[in-house]
C-alpha positions as a LaTeX table, in Angstrom:
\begin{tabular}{lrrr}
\hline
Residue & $x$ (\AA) & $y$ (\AA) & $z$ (\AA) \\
\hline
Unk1 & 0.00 & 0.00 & 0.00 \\
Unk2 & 1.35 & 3.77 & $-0.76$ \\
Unk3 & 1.75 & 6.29 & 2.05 \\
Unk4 & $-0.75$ & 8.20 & 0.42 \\
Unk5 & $-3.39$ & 4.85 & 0.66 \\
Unk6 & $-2.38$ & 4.57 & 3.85 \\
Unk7 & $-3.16$ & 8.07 & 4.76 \\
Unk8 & $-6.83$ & 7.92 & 3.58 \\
Unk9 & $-6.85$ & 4.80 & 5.15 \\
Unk10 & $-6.32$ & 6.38 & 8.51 \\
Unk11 & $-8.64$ & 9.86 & 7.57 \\
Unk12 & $-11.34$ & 7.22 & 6.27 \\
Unk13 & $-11.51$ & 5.97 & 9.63 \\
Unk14 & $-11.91$ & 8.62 & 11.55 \\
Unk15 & $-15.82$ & 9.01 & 13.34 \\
Unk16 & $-18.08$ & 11.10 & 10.98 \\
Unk17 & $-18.60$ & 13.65 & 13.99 \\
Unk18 & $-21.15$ & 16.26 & 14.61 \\
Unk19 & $-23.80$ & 17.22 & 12.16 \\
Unk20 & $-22.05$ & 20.23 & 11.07 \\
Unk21 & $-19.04$ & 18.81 & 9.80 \\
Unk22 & $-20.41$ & 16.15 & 8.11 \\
Unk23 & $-22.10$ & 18.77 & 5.94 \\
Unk24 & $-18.84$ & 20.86 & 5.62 \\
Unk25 & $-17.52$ & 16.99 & 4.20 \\
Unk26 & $-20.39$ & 16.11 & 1.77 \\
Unk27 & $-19.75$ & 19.35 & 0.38 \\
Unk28 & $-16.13$ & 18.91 & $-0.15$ \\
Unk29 & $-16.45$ & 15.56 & $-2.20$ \\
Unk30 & $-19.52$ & 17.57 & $-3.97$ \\
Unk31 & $-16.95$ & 20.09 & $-5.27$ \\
Unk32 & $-14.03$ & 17.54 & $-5.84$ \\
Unk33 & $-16.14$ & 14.01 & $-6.51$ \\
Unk34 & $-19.80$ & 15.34 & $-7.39$ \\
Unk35 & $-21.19$ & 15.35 & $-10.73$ \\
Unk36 & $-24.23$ & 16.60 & $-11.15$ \\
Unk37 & $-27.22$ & 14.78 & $-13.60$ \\
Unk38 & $-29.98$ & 17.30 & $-14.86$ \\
Unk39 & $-33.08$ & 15.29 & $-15.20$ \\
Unk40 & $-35.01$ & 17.56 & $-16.62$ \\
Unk41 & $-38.43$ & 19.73 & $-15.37$ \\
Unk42 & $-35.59$ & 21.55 & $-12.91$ \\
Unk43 & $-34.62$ & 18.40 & $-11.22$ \\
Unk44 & $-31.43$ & 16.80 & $-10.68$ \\
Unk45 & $-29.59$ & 13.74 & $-9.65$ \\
Unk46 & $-25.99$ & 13.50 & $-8.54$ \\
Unk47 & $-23.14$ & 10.29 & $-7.86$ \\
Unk48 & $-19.96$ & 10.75 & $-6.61$ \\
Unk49 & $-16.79$ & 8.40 & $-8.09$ \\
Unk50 & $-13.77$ & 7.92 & $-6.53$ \\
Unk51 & $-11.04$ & 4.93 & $-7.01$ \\
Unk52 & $-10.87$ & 4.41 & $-3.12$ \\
Unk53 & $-13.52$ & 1.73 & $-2.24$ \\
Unk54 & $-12.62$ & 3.36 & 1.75 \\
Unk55 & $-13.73$ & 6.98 & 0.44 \\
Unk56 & $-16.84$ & 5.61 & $-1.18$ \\
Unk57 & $-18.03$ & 3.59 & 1.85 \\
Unk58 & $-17.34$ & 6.77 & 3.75 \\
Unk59 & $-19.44$ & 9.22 & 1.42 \\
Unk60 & $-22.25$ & 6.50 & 1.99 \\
Unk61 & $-22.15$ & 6.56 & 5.65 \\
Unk62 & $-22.18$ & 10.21 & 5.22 \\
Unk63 & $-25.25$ & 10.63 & 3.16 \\
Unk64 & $-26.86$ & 8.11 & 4.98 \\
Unk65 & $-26.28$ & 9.23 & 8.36 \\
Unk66 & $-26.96$ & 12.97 & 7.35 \\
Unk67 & $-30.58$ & 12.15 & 5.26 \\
Unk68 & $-31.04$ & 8.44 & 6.35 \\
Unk69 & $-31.66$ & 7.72 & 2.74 \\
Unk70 & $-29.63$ & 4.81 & 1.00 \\
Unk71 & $-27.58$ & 6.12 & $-1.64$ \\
Unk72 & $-27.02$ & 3.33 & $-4.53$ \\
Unk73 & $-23.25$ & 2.12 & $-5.08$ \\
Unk74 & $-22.31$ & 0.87 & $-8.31$ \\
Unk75 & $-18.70$ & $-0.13$ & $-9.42$ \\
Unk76 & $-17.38$ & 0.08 & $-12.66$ \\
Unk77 & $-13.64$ & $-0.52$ & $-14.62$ \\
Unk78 & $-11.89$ & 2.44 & $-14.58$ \\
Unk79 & $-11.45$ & 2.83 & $-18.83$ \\
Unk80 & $-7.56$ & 4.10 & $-18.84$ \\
Unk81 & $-6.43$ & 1.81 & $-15.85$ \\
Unk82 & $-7.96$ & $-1.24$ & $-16.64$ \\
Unk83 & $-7.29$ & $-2.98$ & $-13.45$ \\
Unk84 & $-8.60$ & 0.11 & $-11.27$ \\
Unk85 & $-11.93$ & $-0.30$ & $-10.42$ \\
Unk86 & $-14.42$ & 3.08 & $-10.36$ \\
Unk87 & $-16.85$ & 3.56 & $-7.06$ \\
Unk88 & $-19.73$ & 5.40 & $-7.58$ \\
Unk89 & $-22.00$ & 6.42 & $-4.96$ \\
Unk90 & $-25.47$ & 7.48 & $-6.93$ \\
Unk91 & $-28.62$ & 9.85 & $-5.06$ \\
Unk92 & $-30.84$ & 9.72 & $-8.08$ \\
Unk93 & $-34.04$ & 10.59 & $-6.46$ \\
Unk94 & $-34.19$ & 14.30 & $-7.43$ \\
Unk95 & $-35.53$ & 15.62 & $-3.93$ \\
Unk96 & $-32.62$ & 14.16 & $-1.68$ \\
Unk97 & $-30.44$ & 15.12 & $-4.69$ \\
Unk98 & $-31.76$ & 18.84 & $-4.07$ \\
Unk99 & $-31.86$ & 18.84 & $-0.40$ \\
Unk100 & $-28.05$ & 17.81 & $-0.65$ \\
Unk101 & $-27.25$ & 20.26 & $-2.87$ \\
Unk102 & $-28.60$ & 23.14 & $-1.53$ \\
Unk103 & $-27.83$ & 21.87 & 2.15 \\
Unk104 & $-23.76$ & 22.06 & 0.64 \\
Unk105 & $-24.71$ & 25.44 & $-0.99$ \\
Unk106 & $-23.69$ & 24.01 & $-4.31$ \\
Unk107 & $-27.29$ & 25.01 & $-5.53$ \\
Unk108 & $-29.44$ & 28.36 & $-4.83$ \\
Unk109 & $-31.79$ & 30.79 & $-6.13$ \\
Unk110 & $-31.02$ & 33.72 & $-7.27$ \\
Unk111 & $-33.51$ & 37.44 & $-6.75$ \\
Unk112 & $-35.30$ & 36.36 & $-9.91$ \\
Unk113 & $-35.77$ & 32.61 & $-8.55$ \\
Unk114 & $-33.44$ & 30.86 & $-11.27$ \\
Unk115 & $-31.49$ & 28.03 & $-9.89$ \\
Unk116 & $-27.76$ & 28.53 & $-10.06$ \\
Unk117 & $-24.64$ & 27.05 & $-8.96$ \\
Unk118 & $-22.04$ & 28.50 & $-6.60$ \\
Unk119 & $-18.63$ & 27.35 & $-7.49$ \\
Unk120 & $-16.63$ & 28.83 & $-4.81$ \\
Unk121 & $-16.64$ & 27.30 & $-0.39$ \\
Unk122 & $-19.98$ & 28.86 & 1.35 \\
Unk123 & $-19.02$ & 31.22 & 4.37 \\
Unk124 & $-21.55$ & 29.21 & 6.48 \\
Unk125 & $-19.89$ & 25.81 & 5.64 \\
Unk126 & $-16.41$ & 26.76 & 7.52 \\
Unk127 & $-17.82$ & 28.65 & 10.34 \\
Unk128 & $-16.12$ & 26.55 & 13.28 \\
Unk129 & $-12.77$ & 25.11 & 12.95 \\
Unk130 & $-13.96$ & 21.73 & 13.60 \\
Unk131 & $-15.74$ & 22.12 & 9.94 \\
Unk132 & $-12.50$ & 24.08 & 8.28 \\
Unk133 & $-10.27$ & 20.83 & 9.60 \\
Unk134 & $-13.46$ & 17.80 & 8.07 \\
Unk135 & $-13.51$ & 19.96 & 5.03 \\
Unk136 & $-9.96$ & 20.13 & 4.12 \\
Unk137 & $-10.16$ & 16.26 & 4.78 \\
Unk138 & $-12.36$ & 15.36 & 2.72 \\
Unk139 & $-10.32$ & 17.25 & $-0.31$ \\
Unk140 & $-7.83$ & 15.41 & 0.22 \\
Unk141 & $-9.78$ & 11.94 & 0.29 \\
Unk142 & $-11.66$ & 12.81 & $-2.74$ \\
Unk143 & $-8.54$ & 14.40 & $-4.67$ \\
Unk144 & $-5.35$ & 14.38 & $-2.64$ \\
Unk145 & $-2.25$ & 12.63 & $-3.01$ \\
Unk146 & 0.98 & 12.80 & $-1.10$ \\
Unk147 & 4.57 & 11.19 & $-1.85$ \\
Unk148 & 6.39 & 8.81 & $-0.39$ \\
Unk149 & 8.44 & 10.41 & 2.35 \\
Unk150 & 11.10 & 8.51 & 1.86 \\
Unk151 & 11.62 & 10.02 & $-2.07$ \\
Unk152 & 10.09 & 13.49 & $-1.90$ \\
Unk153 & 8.27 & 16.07 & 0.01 \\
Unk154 & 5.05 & 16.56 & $-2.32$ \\
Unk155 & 1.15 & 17.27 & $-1.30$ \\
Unk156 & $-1.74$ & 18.44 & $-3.31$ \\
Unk157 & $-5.15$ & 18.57 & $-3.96$ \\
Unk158 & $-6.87$ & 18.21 & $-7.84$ \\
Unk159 & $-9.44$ & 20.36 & $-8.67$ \\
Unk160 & $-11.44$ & 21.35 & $-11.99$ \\
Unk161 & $-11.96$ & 24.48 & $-11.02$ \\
Unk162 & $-9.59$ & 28.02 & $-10.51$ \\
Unk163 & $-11.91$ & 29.31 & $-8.64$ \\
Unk164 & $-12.55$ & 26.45 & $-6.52$ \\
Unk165 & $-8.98$ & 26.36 & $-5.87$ \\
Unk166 & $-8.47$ & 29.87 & $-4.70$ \\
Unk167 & $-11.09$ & 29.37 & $-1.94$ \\
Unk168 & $-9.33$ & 26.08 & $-1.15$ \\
Unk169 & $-5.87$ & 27.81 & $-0.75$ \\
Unk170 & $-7.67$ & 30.93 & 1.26 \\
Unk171 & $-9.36$ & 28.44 & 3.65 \\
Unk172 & $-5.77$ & 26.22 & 3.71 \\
Unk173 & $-4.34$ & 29.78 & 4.59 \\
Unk174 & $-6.94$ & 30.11 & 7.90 \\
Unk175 & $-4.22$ & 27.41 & 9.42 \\
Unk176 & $-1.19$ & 30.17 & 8.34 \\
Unk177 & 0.01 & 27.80 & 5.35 \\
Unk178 & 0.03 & 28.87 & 2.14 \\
Unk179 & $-0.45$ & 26.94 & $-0.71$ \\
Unk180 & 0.49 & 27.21 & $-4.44$ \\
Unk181 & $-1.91$ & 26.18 & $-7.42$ \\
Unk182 & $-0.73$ & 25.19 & $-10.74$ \\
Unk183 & $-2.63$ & 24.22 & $-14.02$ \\
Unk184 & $-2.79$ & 20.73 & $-15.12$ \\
Unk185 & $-4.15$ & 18.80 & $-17.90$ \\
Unk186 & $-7.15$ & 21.07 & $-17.68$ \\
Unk187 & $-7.06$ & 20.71 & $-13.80$ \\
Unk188 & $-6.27$ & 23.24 & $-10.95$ \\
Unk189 & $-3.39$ & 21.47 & $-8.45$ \\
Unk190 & $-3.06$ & 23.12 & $-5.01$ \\
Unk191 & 0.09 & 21.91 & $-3.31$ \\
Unk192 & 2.84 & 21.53 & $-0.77$ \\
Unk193 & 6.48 & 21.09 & $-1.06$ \\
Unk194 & 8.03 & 21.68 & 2.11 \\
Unk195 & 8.47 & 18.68 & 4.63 \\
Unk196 & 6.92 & 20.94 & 7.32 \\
Unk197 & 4.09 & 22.64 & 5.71 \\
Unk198 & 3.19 & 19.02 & 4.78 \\
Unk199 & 3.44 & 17.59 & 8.16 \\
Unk200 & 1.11 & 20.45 & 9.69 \\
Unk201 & $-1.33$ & 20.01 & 7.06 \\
Unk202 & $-1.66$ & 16.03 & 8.07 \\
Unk203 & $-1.87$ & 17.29 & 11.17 \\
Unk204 & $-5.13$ & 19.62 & 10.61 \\
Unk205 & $-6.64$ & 17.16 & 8.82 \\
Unk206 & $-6.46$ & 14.65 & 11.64 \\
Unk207 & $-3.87$ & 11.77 & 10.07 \\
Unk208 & $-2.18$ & 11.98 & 13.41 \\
Unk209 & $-0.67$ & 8.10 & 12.67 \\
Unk210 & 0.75 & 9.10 & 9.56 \\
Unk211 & 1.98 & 12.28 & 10.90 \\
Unk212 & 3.65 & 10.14 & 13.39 \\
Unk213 & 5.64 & 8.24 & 10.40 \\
Unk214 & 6.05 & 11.19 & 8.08 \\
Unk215 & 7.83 & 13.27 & 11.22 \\
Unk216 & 9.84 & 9.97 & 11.61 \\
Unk217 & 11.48 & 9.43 & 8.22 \\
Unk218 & 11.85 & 13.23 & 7.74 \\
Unk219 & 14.21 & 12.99 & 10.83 \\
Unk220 & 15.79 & 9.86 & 9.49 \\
Unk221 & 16.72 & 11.50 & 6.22 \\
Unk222 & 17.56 & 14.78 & 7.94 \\
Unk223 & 20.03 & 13.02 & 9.79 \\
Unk224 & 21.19 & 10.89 & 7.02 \\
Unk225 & 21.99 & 14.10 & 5.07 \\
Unk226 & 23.65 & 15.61 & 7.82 \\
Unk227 & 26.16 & 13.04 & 7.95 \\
Unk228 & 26.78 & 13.42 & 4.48 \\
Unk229 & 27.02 & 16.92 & 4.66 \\
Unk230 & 29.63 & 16.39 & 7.40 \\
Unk231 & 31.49 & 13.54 & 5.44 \\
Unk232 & 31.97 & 15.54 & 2.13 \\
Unk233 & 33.01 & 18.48 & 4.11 \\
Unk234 & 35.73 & 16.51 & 5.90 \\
Unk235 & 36.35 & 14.77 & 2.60 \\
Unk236 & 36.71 & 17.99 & 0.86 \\
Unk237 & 38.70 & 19.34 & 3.77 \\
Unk238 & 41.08 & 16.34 & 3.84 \\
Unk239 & 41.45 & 16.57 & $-0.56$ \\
Unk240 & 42.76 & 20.24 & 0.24 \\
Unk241 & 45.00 & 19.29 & 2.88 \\
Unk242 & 46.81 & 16.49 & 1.01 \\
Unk243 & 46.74 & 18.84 & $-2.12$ \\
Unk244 & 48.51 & 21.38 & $-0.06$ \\
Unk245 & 50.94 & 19.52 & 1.45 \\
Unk246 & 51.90 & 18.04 & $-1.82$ \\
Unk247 & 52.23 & 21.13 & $-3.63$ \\
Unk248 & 54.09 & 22.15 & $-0.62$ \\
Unk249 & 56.78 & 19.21 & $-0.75$ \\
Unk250 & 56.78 & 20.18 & $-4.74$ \\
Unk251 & 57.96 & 23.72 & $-3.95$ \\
Unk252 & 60.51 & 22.51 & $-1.22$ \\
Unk253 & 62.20 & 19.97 & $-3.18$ \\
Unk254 & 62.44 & 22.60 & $-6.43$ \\
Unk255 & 64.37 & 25.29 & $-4.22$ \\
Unk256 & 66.60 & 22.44 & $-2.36$ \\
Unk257 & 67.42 & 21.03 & $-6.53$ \\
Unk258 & 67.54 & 25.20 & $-7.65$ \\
Unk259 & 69.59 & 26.71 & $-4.31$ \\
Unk260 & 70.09 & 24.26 & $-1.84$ \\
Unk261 & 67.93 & 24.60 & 1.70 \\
Unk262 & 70.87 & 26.32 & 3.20 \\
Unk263 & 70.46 & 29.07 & 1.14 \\
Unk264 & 66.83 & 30.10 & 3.05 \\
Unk265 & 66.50 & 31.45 & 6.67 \\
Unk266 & 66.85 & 29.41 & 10.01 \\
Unk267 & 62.56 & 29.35 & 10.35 \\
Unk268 & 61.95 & 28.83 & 6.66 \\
Unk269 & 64.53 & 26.16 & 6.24 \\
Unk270 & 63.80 & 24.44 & 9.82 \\
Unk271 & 59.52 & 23.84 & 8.39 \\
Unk272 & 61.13 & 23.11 & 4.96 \\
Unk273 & 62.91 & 19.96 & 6.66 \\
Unk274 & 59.95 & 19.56 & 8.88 \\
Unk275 & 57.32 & 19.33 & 5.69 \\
Unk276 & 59.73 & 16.74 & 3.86 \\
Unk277 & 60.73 & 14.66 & 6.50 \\
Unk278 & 56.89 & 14.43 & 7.89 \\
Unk279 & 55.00 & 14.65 & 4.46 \\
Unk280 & 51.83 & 13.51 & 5.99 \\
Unk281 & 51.79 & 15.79 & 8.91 \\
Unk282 & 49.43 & 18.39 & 9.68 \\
Unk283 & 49.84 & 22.06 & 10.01 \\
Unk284 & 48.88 & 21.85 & 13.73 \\
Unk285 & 51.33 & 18.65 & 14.23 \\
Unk286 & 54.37 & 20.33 & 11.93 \\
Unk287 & 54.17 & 23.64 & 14.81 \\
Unk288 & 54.22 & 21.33 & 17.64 \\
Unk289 & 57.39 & 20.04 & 16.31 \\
Unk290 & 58.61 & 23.15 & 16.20 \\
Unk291 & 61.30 & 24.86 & 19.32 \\
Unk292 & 59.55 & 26.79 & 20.18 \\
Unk293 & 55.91 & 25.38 & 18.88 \\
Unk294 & 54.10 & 27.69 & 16.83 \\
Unk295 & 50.27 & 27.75 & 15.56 \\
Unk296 & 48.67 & 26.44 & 12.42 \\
Unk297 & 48.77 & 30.10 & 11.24 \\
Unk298 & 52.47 & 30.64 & 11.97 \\
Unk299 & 53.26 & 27.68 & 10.11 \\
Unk300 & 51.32 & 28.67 & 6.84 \\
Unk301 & 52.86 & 31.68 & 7.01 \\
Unk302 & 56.15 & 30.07 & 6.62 \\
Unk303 & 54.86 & 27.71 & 3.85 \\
Unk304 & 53.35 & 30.33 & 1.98 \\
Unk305 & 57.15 & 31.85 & 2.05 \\
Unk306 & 58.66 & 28.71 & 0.79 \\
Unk307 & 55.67 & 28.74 & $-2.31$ \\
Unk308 & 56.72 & 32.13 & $-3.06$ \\
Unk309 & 60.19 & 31.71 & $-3.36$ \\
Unk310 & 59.71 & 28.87 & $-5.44$ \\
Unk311 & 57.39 & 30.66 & $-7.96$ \\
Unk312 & 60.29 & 33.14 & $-7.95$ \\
Unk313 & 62.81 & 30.55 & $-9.04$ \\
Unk314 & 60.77 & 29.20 & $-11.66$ \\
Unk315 & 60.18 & 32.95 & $-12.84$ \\
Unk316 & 63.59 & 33.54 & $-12.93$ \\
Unk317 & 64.88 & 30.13 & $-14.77$ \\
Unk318 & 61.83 & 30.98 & $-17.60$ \\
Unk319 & 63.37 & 34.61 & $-17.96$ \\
Unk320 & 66.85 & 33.42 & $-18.61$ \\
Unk321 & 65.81 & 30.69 & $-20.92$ \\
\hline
\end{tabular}
């Protein structure tokens, strides 16, 4: 199963709760899983579809407990994916068709009495938090997905609808996150990236278990990264050094071949010997050696001197050649 099955798993399960929310839920999968059927003489019949046979049982239990009517379930092949099967979750009769429609404030009247639909999140839906929080869960059951932890940090929410999205990503930003909406293949995305905003988005929408996991491999891979941050650095670190001290020997041995070591000063020609008789030594251990010791600092000092005077000599051999 994929941590995104196993979320809805865990959000399918939770209790329906208090008459309220259950409203502010049918109305989510209305907007995200509704389709409406137009029956003619002004009435209507609607069925919801989703993939997820635990999102269809739970859009049953909440029309049923909300109008103790018994919606019809029918399941069909999904045409591109032929080994997905399609739930659909039918309330043909048009009256508890209306009555749920209007109830979600999907359908009103307008001044003149026409029938209309409103395509945006009713004011009176999202009132109480407790309704904000079942809302925003159902989006997600009815069009979320979220990555595998492990490989990415990706949430978001498929809607058909810009509009529909915008009030989505205001009521997302009554929790201070801030979602970003992008078109695809016709459809309006709203979605996460960062591990954090994802984890307190779980969190509102009650997937406490999965929370528990996601929090649990992002600290895994945070540490995991932080060791490899800390192993290239010291790999890095030790590349420079053992570049250094090469090019360092390099130098030395070109002025002892060019002018002999006797020709430099007692402190340049004491870390000269120093470097080439302890090649793998650092600067730290080549200034303890040192009478009196000296710090890392004083010691590149001196091989910085020793670099220079070799450049020098190499200048000087090219200009007489």
């Amino acid at each position: 199963m994929s941590f995104s099955s196993t979320v809805k798993s865990e959000l399918c399960s939770i209790p329906l709760g208090q008459s309220c929310c259950i409203m502010a839920e049918l109305a989510a999968f209305l907007h995200i899983n509704g389709t409406m059927l137009f029956l003619g003489n002004n009435e209507v019949g609607l069925y919801f579809s989703t993939e997820s046979a635990p999102v269809a049982r739970r859009i049953f239990k909440l029309i049923k407990s909300r109008y103790k009517v018994q919606p019809e379930i029918l399941i069909r092949k999904n045409q591109r994916l032929k080994k997905n099967n399609v739930y659909i979750v039918a309330v043909l009769r048009p009256s508890e068709a209306r009555a749920l429609l209007e109830d979600a404030h999907v359908l009103y009247k307008d001044e003149m009495g026409n029938t209309n639909i409103y395509a945006g999140i009713h004011s009176a839906l999202v009132e109480n938090e407790c309704c904000r929080r079942a809302y925003l869960r159902a989006t997600f059951l009815g069009g979320g997905y979220i990555s595998d932890p492990e490989k990415n940090y990706h949430l978001e929410i498929v809607t058909h609808d810009l509009q529909y999205a915008q009030a989505l990503s205001s009521l997302v930003a009554c929790f201070d996150l801030h979602a970003k909406i992008v078109e695809r293949k016709g459809n309006h995305v709203l979605y996460f990236k960062e591990g954090e905003n994802i984890a307190h988005f779980l969190n509102i929408i009650g997937a406490h278990q999965a929370l528990l996991e996601w929090e649990n491999i992002r600290a895994r891979k945070d540490m995991r990264n932080n060791i490899n941050r800390i192993v290239n650095c010291e790999t890095a670190n030790l590349s420079k050094t053992v570049n250094a001290a090469i090019r360092q020997i390099e130098n030395i041995e070109y002025i002892r071949q060019s002018i002999g070591l006797h020709r430099l000063s007692p402190q340049l020609r004491e870390i000269a010997e120093l470097r080439l008789k302890y090649r793998d030594a650092s600067l730290k251990e080549l200034g303890s050696m040192l009478v009196p010791p000296i710090g890392k600092s004083g010691v590149n000092h001196r091989l910085r001197k020793l670099d220079e005077i070799a450049d020098a000599l190499r200048g000087k051999k090219k200009g007489e050649m």
